[in-house]
KEKE-3310 file (N, C-alpha, C; in steps of 0.2 Angstrom, whole numbers, plus 5000, padded with zeros to 4 digits):
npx = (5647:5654:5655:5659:5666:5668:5675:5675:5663:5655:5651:5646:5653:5646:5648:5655:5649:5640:5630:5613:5607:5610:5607:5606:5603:5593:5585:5583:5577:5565:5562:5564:5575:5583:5583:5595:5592:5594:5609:5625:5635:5648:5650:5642:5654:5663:5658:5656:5670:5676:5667:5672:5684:5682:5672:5684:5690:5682:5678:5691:5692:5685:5688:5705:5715:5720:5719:5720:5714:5713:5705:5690:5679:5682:5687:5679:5669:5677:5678:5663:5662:5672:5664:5651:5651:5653:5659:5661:5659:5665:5661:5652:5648:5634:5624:5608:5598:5583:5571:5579:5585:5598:5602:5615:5624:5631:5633:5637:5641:5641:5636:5640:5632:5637:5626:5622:5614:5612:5618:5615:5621:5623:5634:5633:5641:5633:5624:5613:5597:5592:5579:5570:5576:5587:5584:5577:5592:5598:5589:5586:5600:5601:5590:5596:5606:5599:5594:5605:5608:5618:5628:5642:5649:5661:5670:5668:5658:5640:5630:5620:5605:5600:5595:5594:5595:5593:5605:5610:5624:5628:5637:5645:5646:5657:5664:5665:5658:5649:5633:5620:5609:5594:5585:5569:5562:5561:5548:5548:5537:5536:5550:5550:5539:5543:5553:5545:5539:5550:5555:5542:5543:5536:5534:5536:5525:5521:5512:5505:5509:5526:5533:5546:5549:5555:5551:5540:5532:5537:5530:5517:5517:5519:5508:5498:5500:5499:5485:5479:5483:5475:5462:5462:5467:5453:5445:5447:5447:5434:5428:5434:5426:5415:5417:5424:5410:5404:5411:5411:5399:5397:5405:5398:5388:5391:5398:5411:5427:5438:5451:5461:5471:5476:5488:5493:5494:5484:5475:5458:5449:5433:5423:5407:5393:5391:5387:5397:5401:5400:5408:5395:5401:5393:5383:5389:5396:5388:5378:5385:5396:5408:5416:5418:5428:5435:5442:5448:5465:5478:5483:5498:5497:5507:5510:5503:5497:5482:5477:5469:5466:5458:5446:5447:5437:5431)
npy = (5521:5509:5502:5490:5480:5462:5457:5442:5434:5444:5449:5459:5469:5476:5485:5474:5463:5453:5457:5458:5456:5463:5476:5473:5459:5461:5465:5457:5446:5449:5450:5461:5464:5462:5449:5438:5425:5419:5420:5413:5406:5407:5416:5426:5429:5432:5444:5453:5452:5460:5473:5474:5479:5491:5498:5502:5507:5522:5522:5527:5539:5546:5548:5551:5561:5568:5558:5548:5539:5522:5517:5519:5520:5525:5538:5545:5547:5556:5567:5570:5572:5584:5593:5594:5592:5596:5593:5575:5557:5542:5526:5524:5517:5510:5509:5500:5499:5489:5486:5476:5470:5472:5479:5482:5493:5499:5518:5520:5532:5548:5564:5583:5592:5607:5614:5616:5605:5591:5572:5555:5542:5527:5517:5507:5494:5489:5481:5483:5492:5494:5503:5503:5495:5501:5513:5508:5504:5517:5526:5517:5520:5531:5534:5526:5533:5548:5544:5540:5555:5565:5554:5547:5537:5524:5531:5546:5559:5561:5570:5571:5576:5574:5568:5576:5573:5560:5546:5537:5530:5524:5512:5510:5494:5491:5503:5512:5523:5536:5537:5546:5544:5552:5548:5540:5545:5532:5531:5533:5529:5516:5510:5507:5498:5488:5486:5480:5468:5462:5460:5455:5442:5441:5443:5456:5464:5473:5488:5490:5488:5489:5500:5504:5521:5518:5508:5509:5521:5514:5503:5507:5515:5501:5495:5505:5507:5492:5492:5501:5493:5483:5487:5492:5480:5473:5481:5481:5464:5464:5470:5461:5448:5451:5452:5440:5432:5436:5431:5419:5417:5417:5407:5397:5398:5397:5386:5382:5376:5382:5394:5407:5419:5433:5437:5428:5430:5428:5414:5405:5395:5384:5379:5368:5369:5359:5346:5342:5331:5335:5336:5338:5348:5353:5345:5332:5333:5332:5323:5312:5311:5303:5299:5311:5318:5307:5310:5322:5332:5339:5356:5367:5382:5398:5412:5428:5444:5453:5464:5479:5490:5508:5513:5530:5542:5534)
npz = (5627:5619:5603:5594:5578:5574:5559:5554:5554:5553:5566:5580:5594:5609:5623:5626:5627:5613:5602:5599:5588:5572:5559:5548:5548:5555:5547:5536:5542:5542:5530:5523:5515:5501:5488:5485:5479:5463:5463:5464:5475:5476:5467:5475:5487:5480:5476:5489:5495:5484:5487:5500:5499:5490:5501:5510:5504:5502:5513:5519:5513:5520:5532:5535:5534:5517:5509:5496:5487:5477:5470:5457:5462:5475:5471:5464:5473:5483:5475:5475:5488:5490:5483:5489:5502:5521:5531:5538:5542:5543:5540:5554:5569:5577:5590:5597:5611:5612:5623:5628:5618:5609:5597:5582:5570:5556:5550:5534:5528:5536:5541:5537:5525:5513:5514:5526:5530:5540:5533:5532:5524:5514:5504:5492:5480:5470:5456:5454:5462:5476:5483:5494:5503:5507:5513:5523:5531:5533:5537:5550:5555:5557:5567:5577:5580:5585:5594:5603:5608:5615:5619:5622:5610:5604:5614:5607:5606:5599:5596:5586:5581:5568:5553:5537:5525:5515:5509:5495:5488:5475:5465:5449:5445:5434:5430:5441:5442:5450:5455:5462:5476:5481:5495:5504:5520:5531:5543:5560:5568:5560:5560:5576:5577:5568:5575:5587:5584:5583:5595:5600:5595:5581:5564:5554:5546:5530:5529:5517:5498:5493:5481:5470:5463:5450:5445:5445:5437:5425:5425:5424:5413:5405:5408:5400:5387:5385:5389:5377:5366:5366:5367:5352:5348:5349:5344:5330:5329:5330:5319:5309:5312:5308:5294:5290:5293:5283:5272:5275:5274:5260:5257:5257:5251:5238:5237:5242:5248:5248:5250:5243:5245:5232:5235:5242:5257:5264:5270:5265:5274:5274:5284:5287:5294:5308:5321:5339:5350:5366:5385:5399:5409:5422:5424:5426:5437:5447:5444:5444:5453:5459:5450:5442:5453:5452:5439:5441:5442:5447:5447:5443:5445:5445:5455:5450:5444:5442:5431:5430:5418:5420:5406:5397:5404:5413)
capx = (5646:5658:5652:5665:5665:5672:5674:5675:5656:5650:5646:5645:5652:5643:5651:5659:5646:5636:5624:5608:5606:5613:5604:5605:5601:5586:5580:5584:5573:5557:5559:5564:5582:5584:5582:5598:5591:5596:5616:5628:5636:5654:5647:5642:5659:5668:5656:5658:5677:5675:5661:5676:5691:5679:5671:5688:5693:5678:5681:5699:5690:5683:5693:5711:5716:5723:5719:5720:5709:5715:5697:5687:5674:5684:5688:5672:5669:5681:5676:5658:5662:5674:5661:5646:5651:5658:5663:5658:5665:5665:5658:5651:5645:5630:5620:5606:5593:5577:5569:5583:5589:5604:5602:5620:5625:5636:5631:5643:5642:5637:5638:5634:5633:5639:5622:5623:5610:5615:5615:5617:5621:5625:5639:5631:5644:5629:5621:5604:5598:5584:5579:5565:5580:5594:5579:5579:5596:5599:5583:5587:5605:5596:5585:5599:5607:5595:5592:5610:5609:5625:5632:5646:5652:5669:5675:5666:5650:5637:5627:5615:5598:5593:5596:5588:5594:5596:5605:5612:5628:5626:5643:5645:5653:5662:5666:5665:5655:5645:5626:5620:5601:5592:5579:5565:5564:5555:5545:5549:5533:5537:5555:5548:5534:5549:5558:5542:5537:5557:5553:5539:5543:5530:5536:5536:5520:5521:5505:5506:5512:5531:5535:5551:5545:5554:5547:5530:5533:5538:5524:5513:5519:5519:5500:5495:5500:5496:5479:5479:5485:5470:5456:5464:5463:5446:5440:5450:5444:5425:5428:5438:5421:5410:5420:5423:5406:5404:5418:5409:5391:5398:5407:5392:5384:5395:5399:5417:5429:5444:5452:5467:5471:5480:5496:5496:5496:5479:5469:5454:5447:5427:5420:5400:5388:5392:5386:5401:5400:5406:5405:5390:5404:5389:5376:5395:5399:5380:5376:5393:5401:5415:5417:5421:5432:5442:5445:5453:5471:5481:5488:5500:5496:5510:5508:5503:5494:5478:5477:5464:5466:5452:5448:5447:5431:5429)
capy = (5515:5506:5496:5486:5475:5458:5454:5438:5432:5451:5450:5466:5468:5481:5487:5469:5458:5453:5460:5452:5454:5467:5479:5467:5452:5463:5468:5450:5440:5450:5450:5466:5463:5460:5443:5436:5417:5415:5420:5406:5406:5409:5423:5430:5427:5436:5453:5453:5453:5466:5477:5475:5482:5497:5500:5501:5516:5527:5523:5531:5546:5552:5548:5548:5567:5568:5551:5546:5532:5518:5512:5524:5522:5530:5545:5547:5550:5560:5570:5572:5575:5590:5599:5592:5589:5602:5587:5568:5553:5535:5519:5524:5510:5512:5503:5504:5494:5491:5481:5473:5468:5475:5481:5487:5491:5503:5520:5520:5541:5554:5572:5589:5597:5612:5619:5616:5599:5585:5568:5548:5537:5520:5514:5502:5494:5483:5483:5483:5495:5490:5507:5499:5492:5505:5517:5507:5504:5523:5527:5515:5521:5540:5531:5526:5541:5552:5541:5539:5559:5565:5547:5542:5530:5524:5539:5552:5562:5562:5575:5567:5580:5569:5569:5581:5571:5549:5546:5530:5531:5519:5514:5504:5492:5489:5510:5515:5528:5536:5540:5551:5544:5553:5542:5543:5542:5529:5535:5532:5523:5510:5506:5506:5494:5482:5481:5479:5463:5458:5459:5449:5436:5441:5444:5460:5464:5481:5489:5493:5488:5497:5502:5508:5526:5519:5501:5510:5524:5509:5498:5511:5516:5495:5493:5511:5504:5486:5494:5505:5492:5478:5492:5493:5476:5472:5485:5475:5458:5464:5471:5455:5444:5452:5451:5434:5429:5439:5427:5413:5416:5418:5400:5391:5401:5394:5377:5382:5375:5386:5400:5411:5429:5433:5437:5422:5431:5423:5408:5405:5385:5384:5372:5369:5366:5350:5345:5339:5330:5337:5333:5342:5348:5351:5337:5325:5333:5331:5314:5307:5315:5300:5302:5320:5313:5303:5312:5327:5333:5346:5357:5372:5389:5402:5418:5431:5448:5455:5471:5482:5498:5511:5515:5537:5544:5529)
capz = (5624:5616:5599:5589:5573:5570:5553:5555:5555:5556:5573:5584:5601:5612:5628:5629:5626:5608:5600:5600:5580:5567:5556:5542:5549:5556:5539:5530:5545:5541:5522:5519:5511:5493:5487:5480:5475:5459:5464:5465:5482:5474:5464:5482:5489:5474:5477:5494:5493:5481:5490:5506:5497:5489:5506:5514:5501:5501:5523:5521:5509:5526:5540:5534:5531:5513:5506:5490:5482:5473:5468:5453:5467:5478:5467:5461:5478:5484:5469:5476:5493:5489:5478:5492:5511:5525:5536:5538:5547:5538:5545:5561:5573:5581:5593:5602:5616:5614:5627:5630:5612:5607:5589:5580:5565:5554:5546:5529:5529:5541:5542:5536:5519:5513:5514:5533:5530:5543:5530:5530:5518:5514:5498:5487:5474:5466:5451:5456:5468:5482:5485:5502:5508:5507:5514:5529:5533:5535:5543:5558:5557:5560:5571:5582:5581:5588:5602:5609:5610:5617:5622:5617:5604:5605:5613:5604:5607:5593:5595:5581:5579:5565:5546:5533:5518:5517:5502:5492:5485:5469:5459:5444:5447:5431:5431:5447:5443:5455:5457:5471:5474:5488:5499:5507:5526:5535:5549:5566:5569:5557:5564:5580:5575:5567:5585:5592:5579:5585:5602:5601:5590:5575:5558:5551:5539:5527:5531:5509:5494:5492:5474:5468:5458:5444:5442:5444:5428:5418:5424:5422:5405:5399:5407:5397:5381:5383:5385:5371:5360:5368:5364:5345:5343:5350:5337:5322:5329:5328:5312:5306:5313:5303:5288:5291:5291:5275:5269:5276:5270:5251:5255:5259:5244:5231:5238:5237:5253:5249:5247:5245:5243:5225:5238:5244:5264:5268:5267:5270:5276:5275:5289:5287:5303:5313:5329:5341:5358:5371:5390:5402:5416:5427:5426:5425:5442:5448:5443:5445:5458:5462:5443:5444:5458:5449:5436:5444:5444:5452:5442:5448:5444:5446:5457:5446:5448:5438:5432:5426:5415:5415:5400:5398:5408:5416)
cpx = (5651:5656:5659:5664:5666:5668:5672:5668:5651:5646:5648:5644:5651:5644:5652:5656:5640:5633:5618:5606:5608:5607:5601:5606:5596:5580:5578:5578:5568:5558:5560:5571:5578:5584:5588:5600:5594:5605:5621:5632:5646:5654:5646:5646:5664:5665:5653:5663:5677:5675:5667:5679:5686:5677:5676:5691:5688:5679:5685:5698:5689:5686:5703:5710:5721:5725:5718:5720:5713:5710:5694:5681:5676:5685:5686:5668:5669:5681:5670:5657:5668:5671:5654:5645:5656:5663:5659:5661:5660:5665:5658:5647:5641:5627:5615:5599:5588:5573:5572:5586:5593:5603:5610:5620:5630:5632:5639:5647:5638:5639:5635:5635:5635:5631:5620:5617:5614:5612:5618:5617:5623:5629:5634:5632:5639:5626:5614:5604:5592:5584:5574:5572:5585:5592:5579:5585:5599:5595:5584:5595:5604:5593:5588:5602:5606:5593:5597:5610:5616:5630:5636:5649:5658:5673:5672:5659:5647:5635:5623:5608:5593:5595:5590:5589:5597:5596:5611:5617:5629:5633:5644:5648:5661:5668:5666:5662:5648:5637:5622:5610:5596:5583:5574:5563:5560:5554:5546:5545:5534:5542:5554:5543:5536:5550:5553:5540:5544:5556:5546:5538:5538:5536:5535:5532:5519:5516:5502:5509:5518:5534:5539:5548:5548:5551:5541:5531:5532:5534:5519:5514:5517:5511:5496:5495:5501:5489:5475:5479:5479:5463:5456:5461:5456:5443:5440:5448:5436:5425:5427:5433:5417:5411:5420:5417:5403:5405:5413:5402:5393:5402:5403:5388:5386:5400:5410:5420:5436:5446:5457:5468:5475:5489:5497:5497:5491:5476:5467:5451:5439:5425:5411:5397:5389:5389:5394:5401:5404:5405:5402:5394:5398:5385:5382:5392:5392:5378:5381:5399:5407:5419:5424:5426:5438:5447:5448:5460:5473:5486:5488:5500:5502:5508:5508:5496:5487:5476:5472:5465:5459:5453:5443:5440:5428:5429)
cpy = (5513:5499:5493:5480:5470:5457:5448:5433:5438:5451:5458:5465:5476:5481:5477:5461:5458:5454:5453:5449:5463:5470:5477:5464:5456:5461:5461:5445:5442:5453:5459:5470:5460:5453:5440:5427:5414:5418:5414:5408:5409:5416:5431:5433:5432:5445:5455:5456:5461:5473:5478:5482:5493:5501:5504:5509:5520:5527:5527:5538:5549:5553:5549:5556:5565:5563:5552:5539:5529:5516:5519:5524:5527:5537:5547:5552:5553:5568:5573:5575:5581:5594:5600:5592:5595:5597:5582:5564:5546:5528:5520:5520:5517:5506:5505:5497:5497:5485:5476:5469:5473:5473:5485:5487:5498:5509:5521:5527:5543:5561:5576:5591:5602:5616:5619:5608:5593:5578:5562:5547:5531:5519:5508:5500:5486:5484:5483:5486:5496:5497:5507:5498:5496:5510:5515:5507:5511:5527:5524:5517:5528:5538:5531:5532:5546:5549:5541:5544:5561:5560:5548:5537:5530:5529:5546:5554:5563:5569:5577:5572:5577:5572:5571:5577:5565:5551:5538:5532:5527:5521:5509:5501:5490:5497:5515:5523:5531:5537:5540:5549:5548:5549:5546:5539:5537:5531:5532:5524:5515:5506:5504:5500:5488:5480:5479:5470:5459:5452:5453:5443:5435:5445:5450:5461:5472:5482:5490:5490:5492:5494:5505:5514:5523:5515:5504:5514:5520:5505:5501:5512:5508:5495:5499:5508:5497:5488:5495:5498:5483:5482:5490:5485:5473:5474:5482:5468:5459:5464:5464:5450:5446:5452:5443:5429:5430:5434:5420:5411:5414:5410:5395:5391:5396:5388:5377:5383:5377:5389:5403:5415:5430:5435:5433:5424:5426:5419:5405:5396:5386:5377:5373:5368:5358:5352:5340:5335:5333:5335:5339:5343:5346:5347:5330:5326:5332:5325:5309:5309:5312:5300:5306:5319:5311:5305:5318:5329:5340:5350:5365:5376:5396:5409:5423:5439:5452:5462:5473:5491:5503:5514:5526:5537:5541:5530)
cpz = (5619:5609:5592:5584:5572:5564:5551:5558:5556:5563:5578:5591:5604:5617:5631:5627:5616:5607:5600:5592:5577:5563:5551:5544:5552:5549:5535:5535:5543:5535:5520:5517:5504:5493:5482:5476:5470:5456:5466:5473:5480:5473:5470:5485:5485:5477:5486:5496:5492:5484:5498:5506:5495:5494:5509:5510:5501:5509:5522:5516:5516:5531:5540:5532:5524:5509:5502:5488:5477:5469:5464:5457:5470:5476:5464:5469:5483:5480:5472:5483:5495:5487:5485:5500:5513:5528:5538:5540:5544:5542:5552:5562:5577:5583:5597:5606:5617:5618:5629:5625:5610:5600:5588:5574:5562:5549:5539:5529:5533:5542:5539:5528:5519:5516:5523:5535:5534:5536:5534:5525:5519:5506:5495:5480:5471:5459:5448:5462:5470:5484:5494:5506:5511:5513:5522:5532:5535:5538:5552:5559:5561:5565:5580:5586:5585:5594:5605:5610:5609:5620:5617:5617:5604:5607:5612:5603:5601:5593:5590:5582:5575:5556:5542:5526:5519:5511:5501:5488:5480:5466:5455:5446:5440:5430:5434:5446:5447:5455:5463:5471:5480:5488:5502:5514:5528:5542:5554:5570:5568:5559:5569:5579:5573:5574:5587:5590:5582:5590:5604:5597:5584:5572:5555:5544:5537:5526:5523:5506:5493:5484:5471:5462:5452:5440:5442:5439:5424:5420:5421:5414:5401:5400:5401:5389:5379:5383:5379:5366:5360:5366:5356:5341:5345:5346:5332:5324:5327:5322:5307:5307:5309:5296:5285:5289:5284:5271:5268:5273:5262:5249:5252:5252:5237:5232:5236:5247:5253:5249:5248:5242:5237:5230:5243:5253:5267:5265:5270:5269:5275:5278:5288:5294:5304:5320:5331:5349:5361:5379:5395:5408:5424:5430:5426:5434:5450:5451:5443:5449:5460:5454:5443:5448:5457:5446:5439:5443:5444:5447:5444:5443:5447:5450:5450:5450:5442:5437:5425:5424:5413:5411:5403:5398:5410:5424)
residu = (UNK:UNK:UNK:UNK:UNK:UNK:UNK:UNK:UNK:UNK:UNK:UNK:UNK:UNK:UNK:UNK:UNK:UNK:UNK:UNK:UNK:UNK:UNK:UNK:UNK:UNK:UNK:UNK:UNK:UNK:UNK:UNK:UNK:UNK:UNK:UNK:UNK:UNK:UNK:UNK:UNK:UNK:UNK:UNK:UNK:UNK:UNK:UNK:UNK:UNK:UNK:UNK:UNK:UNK:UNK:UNK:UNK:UNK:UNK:UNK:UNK:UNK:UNK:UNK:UNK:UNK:UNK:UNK:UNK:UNK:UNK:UNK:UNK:UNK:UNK:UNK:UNK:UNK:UNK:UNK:UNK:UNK:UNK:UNK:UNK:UNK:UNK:UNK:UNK:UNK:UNK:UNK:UNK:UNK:UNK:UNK:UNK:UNK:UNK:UNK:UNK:UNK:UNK:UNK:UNK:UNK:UNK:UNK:UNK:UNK:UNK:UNK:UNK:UNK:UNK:UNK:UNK:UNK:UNK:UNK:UNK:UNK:UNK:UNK:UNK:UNK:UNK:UNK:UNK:UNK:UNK:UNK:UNK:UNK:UNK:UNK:UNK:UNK:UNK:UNK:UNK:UNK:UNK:UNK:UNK:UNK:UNK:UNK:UNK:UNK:UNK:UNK:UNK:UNK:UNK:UNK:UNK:UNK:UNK:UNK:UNK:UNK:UNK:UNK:UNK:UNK:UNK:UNK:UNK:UNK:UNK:UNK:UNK:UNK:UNK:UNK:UNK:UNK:UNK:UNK:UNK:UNK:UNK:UNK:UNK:UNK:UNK:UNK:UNK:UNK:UNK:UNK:UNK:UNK:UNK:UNK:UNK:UNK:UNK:UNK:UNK:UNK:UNK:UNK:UNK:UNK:UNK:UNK:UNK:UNK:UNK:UNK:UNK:UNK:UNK:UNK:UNK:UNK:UNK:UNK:UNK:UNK:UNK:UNK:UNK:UNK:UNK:UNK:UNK:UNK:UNK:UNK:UNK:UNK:UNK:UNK:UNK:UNK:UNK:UNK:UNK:UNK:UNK:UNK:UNK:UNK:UNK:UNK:UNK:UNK:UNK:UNK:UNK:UNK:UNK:UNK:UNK:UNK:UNK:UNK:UNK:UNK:UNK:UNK:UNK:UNK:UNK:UNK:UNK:UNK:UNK:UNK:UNK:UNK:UNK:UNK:UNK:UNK:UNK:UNK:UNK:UNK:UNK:UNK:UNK:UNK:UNK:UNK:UNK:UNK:UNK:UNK:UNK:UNK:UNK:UNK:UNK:UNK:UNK:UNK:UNK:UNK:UNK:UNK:UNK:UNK:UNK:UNK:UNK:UNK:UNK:UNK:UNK:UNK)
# end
């Protein structure tokens, strides 16, 4: 099999003829690429660029005997694959047919550890890291992998069994410092269940909620103590009502409509009993139903998500 790159519109030619769609353009049609909406389009263009030149040194880290990085990525990661890797090969093309779609795409890293562990990886010089996303693009690079067998790829036989560690190479981008993240695999079933959604033209639905472990710590940590801190004052507002009416008995007592504390923090207003009109929603909507009708207006309500914290022994 022969699978080759153009640059020039990322398109992927596969023993001669075009792919049918890429790994990323998989991922993006059924919603499971990152969302970069509120990036200018120049902004895009500039970290692209970028994301090439960096790609093209941490590449010539693996395949190029006795290279030397110009990029503080690259020698960060030059750095980690002398303490970390026995031998790896750098932007491997893969491709594979499923029912007659030709899926390609590029593993960034592949190879073995010193501990003898076959890995993937994928580079990602961004500043936010889509853990869902990263998860799959090396998952289905594995995926291929282990299906083409012993075929070979431009020449050269895989002999792919299947990776024991997915991992995300993470680099700052202002200090190219590296962070080594390890992933967690997506099951076979699920990729297959994507191609088969491809195949027939249905959208890709995640059978679950997916939650990066560290949005959920830190979610979990704010709902814990906006709890805690909703309990607290529900206690002090009771408090603060009974007091209040205390306050407010002694106004009515002594015909006295104002008040304010010797530190001048509180002051209190004394209102007596009033009746006030107000409108009978139900018996409007009832007995005046073109009314109700009229009056109406539409008013947008934002997605939002409601959340309930047990409280302890609940």
């Amino acid at each position: 099999m022969k699978v080759e790159l153009v640059e020039e519109g990322h398109t992927y030619i596969v023993n001669g003829d075009i792919a049918s769609i890429s790994i990323t353009e998989l991922l993006k049609k059924h919603g499971l690429d990152p969302s970069y909406k509120g990036v200018s389009k120049k902004k895009m263009e500039q970290a692209s660029q970028e994301g090439k030149d960096v790609h093209k040194d941490l590449e010539n880290v693996l395949n190029i005997a006795g290279f030397e990085p110009t990029t503080e990525q690259g020698k960060n990661f030059k750095a980690w694959c002398k303490e970390n890797i026995d031998c790896a090969v750098g932007e491997q093309k893969l491709a594979y047919n499923y029912k007659g779609i030709i899926i390609a795409g590029t593993a960034d890293v592949m190879g073995f550890l010193k501990s003898g562990n076959a890995f993937i990886g994928d580079h990602k010089n961004t500043a936010t890291f889509h853990r869902e996303y990263v998860s799959w693009q090396v998952s289905i690079g594995d995926y291929f992998a282990r299906k083409l067998e012993s075929e070979k790829i431009n020449g050269k036989k895989m002999f792919w069994k299947g990776a024991k560690n997915f991992y995300c190479f993470q680099y700052d981008k202002s200090t190219g410092e590296l962070n080594v993240i390890e992933l967690e695999k997506i099951p076979d079933e699920e990729i297959e269940r994507l191609f088969e959604c491809e195949f027939n033209g249905e959208k890709y639905e995640r059978r679950e909620l997916v939650i990066d472990p560290e949005l959920q710590i830190k979610f979990l940590k704010a709902e814990k103590t906006l709890a805690d801190i909703e309990i607290a004052h529900k206690q002090a507002e009771a408090t603060a009502k009974e007091l209040r009416q205390m306050i407010c008995d002694l106004c009515e007592q002594q015909k006295i409509y104002s008040w304010e504390s010797p530190s001048g923090l509180v002051k209190v207003t004394y209102y007596p009993d009033r009746d006030d009109i107000i409108v009978d929603t139900p018996k409007l909507k009832k007995e005046y139903p073109q009314v109700w009708a009229n009056c109406q207006k539409i008013r947008h309500t934002r997605s939002f998500v409601k959340v309930k914290v047990k409280e302890e022994g609940e």
